[in-house]
Backbone bond lengths (Angstrom), bond angles and torsions (degrees), N, CA, C in turn:
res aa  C-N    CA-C-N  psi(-1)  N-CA   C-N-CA  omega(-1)  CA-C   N-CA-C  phi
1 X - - - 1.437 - - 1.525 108.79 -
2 X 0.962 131.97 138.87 1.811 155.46 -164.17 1.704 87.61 -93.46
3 X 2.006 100.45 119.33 1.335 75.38 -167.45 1.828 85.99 -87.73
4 X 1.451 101.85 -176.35 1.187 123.69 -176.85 1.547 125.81 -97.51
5 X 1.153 139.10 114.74 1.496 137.89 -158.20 1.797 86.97 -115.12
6 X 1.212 137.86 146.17 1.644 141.39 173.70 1.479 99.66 -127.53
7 X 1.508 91.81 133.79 1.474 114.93 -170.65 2.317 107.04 -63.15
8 X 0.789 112.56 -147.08 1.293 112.47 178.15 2.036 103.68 -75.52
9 X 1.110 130.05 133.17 1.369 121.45 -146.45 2.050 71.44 -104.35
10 X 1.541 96.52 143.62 1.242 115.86 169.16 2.014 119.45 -91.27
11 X 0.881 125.24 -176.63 1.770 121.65 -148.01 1.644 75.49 -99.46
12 X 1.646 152.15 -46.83 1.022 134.20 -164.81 2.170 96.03 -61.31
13 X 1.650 118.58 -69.29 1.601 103.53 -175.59 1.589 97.00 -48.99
14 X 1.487 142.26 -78.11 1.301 114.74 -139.67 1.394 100.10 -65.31
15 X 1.308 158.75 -23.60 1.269 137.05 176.31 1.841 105.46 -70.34
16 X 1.221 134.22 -29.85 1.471 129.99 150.20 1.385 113.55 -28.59
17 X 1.953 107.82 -74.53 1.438 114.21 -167.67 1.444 101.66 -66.20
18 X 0.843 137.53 9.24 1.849 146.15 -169.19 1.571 90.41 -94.04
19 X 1.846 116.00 -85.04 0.863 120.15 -166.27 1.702 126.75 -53.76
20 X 1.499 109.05 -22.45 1.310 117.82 174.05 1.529 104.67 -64.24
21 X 1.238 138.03 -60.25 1.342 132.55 -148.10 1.679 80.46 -80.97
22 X 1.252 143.00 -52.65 1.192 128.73 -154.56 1.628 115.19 -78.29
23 X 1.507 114.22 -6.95 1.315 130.03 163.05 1.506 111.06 -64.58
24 X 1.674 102.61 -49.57 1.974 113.78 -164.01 1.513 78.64 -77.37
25 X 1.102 136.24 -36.20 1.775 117.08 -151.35 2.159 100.97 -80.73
26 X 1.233 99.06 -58.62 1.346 118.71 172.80 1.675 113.34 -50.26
27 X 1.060 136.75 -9.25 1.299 144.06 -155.56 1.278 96.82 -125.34
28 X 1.402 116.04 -55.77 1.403 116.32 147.18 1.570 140.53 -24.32
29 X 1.550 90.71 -89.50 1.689 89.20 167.28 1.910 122.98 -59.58
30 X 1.158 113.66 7.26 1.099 104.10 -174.35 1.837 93.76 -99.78
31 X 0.760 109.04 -13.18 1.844 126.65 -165.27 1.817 89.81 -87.17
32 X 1.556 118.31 -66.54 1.203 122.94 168.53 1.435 117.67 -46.11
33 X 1.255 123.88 -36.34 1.762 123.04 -177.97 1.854 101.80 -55.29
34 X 1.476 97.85 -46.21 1.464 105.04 -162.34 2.011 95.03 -74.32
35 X 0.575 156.06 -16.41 1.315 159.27 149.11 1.509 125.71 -55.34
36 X 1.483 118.25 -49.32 1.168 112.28 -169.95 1.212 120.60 -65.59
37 X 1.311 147.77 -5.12 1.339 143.23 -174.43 1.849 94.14 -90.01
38 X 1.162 116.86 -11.32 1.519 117.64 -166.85 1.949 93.37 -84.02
39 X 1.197 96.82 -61.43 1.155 110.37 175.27 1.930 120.37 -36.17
40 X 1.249 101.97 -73.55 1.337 116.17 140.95 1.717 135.46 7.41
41 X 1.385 86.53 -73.26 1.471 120.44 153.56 1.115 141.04 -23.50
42 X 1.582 98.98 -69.82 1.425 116.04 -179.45 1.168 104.26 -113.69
43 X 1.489 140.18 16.92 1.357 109.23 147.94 1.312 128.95 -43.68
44 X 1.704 120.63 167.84 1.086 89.42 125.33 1.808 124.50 -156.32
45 X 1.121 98.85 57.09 1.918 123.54 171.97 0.967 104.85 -101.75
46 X 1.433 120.85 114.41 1.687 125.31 -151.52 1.900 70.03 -71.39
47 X 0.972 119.72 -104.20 1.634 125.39 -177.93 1.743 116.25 41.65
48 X 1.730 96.08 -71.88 1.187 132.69 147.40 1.249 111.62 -18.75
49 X 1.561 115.07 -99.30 1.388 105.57 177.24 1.478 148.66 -39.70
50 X 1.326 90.89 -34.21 1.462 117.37 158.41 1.724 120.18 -50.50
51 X 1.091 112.03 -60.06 1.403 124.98 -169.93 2.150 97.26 -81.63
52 X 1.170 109.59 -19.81 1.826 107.32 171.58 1.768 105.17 -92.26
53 X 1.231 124.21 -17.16 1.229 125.58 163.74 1.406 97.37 -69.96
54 X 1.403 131.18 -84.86 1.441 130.78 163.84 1.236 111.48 7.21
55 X 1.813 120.16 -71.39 1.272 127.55 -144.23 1.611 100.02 -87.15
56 X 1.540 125.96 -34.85 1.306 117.53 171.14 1.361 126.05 -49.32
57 X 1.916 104.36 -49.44 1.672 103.57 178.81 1.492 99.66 -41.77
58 X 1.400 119.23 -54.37 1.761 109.48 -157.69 1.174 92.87 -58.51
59 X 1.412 140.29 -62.17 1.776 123.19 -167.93 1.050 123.91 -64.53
60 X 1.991 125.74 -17.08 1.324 103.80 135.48 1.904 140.22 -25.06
61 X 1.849 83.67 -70.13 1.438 94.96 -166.85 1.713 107.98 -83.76
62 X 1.184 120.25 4.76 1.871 124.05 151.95 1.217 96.42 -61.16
63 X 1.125 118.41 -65.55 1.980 117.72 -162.00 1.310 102.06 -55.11
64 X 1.267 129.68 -65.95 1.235 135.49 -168.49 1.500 120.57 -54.72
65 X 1.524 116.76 -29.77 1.307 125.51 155.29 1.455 104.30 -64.18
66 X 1.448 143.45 -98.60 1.230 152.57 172.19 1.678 98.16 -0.91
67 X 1.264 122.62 -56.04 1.923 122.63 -177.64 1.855 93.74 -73.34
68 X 0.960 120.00 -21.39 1.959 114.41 169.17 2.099 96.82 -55.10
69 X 1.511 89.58 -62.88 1.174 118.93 -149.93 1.669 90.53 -45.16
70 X 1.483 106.66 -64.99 1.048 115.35 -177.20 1.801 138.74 -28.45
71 X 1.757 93.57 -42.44 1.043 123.09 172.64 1.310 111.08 -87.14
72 X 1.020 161.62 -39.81 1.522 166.72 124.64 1.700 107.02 2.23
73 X 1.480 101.88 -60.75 1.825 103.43 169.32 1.538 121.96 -89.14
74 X 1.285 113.58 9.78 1.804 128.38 161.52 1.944 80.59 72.43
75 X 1.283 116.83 67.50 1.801 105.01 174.06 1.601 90.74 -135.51
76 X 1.089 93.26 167.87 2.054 90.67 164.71 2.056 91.77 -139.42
77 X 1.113 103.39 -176.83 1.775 105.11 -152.21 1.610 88.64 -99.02
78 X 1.335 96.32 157.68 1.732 116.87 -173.96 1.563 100.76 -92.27
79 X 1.074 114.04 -174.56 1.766 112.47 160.50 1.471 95.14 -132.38
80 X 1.519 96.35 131.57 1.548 107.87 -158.73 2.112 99.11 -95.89
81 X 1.331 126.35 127.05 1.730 138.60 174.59 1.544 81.00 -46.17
82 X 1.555 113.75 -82.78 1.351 120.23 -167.24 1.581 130.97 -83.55
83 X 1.294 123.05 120.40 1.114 129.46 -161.02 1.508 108.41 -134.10
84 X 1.708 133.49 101.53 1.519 126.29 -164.11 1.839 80.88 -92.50
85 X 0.899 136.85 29.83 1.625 129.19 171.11 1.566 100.88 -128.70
86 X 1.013 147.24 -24.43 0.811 167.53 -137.47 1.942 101.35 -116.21
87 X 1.153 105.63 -60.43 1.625 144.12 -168.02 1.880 94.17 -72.13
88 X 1.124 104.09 -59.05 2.040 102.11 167.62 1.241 97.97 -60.70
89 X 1.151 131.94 -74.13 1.288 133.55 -122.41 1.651 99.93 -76.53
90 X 1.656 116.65 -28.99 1.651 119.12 -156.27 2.078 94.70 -73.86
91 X 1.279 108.75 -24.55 0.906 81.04 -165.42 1.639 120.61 -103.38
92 X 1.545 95.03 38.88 1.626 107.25 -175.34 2.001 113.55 75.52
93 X 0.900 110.84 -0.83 1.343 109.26 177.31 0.947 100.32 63.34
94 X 1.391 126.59 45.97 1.878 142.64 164.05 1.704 101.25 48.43
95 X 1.096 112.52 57.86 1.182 113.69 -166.37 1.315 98.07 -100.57
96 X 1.326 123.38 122.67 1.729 130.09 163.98 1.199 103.10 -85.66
97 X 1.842 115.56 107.68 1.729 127.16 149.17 1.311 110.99 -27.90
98 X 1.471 111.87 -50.75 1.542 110.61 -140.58 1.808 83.75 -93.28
99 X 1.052 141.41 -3.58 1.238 139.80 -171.09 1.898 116.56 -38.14
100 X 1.111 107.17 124.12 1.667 104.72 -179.55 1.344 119.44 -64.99
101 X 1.557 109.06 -48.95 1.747 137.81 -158.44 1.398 91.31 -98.54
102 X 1.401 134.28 83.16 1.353 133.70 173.00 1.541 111.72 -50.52
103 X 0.815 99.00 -25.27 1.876 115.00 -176.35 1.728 105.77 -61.83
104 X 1.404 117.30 -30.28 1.317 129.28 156.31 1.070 127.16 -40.03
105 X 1.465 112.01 -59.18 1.063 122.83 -143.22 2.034 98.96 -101.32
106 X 1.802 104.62 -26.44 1.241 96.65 -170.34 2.104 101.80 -84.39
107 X 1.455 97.70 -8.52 1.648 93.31 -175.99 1.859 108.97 -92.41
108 X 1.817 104.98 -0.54 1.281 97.12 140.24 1.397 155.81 -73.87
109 X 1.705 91.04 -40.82 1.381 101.19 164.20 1.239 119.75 -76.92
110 X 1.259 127.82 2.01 1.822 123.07 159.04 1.300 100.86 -80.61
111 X 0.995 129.85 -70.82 1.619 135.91 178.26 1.921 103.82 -20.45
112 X 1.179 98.58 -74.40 1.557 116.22 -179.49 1.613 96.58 -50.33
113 X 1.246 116.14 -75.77 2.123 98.64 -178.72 1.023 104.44 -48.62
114 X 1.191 151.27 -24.46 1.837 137.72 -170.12 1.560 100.20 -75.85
115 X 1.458 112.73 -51.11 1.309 136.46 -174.62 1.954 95.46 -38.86
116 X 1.200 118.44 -77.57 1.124 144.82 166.21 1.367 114.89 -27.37
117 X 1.541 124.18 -44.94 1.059 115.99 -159.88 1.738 101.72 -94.28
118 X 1.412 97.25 -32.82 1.865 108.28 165.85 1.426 98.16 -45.05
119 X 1.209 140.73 -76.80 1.581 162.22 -157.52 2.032 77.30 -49.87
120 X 1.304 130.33 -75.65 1.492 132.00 -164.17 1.404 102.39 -71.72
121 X 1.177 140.97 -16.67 1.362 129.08 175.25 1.629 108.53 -64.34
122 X 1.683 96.38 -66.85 1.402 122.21 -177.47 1.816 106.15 -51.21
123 X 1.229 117.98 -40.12 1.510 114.34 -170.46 2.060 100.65 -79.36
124 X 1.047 125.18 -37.61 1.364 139.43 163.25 1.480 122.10 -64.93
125 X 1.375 122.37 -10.70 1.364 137.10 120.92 1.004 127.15 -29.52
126 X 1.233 117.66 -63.23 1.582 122.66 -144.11 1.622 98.14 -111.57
127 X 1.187 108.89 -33.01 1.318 107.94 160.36 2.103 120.32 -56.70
128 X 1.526 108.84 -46.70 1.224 90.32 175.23 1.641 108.94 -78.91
129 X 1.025 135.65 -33.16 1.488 136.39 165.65 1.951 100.06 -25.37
130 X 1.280 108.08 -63.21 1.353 114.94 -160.39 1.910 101.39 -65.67
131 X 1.550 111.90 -56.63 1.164 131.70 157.92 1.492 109.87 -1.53
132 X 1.467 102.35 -79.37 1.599 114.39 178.86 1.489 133.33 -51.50
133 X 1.632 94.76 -23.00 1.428 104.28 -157.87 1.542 89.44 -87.38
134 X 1.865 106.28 -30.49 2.032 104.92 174.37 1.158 110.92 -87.17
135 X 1.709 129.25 22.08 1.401 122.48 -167.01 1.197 114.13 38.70
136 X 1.342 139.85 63.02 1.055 140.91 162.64 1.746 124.05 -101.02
137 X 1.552 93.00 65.75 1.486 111.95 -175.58 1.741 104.73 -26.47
138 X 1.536 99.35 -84.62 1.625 103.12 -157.37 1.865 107.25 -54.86
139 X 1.215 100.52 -23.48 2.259 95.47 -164.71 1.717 92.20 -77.83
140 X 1.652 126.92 -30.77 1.231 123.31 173.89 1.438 118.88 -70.98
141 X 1.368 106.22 -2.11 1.914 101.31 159.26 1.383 102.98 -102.84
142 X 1.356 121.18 -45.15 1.250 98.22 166.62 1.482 147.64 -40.45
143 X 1.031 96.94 -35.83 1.571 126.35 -162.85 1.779 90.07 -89.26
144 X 1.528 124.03 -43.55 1.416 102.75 178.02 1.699 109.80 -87.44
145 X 1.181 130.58 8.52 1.540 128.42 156.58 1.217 102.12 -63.41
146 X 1.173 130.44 -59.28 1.314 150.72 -172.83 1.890 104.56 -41.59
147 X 1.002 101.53 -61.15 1.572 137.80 179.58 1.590 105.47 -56.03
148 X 0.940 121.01 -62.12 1.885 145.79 -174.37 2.072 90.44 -59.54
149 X 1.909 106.11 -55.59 1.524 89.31 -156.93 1.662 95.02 -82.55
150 X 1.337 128.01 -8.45 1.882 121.15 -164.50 1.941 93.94 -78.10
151 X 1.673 110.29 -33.03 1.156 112.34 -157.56 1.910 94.59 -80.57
152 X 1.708 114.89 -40.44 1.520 97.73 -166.79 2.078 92.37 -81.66
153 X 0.930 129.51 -13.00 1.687 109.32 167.49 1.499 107.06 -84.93
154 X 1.098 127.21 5.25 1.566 111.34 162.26 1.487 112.15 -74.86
155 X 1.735 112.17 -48.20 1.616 134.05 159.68 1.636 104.26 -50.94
156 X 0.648 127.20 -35.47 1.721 125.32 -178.43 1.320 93.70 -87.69
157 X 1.058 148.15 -67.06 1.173 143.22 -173.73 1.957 122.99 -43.04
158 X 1.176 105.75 -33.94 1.101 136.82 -170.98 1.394 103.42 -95.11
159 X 0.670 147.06 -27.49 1.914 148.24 169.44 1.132 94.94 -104.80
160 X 1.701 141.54 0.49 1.687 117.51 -179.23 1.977 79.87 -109.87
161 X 1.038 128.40 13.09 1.598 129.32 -179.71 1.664 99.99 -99.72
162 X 1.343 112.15 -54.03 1.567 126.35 -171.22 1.542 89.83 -66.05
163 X 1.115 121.14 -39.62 1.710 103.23 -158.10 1.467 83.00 -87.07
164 X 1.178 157.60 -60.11 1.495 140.81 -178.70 0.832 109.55 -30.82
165 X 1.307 137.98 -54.00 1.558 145.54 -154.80 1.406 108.56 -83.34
166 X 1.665 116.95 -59.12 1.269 97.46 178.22 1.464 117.21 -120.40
167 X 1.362 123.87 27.85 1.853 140.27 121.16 1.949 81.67 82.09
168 X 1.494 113.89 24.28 1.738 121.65 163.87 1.304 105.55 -50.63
């Protein structure tokens, strides 16, 4: 296949490549909303739970921004074949029920939200990158709230792992 180089991209493709990532991202977290109380669940580092209660409100209020967003560019959301949020999350974050060493199982599900939140940093990137290029003043604050809370629960996530581990 001849690869393909694209000349200066006009406002009809980047509002395309716009709506695609904000379809896979939104389709996503809406997939993750329905999960997190499971998660939740079976921790079990109160800390943990604490900080996945935390992390749901924000994927509440991601979605609910993203359905602003939506409405702001007169679109409503696709249902995306491929979903890498979607794709972690279905398969429980390899989580063993029957697990003995809970400590296993809760330094997966940190691993797995960090995992996730890399995947929402990087996609909330590229979304305000694209954002700018359609002047899309108000969805590029949205979109960096969005951006601001995926990046401090990766940092929260990551010091509620260290303090399990070494109980500082």
């Amino acid at each position: 296949m001849k690869p393909f180089t694209p000349s200066a991209l006009d406002e009809d493709f980047l509002k395309q490549i716009f709506l695609h990532h904000l379809n896979r991202i939104y389709n996503g977290k809406r997939f993750l909303n329905a999960h997190c109380a499971h998660l939740i669940n079976i921790a079990s580092f109160e800390g943990l739970k604490l900080a996945l209660d935390e992390f749901s409100n924000d994927v509440k209020k991601q979605v609910a921004r993203m359905e602003e967003i939506y409405a702001i560019i007169g679109e409503t959301p696709s249902p995306e074949v491929c979903n890498p949020i979607q794709s972690i999350v279905k398969d429980d974050f390899c989580l063993d029920e029957n697990q003995t060493i809970p400590v296993l199982n809760d330094l997966d599900m940190m691993l797995y939200v960090q995992i996730l939140e890399h995947i929402n940093i990087t996609s909330y990137r590229m979304l305000i990158t694209i954002g700018k290029l359609l002047k899309y003043q108000d969805i590029i604050q949205l979109l960096t709230e969005s951006f601001d809370e995926s990046a401090d629960n990766d940092k929260l996530f990551m010091l509620i792992a260290k303090e399990y581990i070494t109980k500082d």
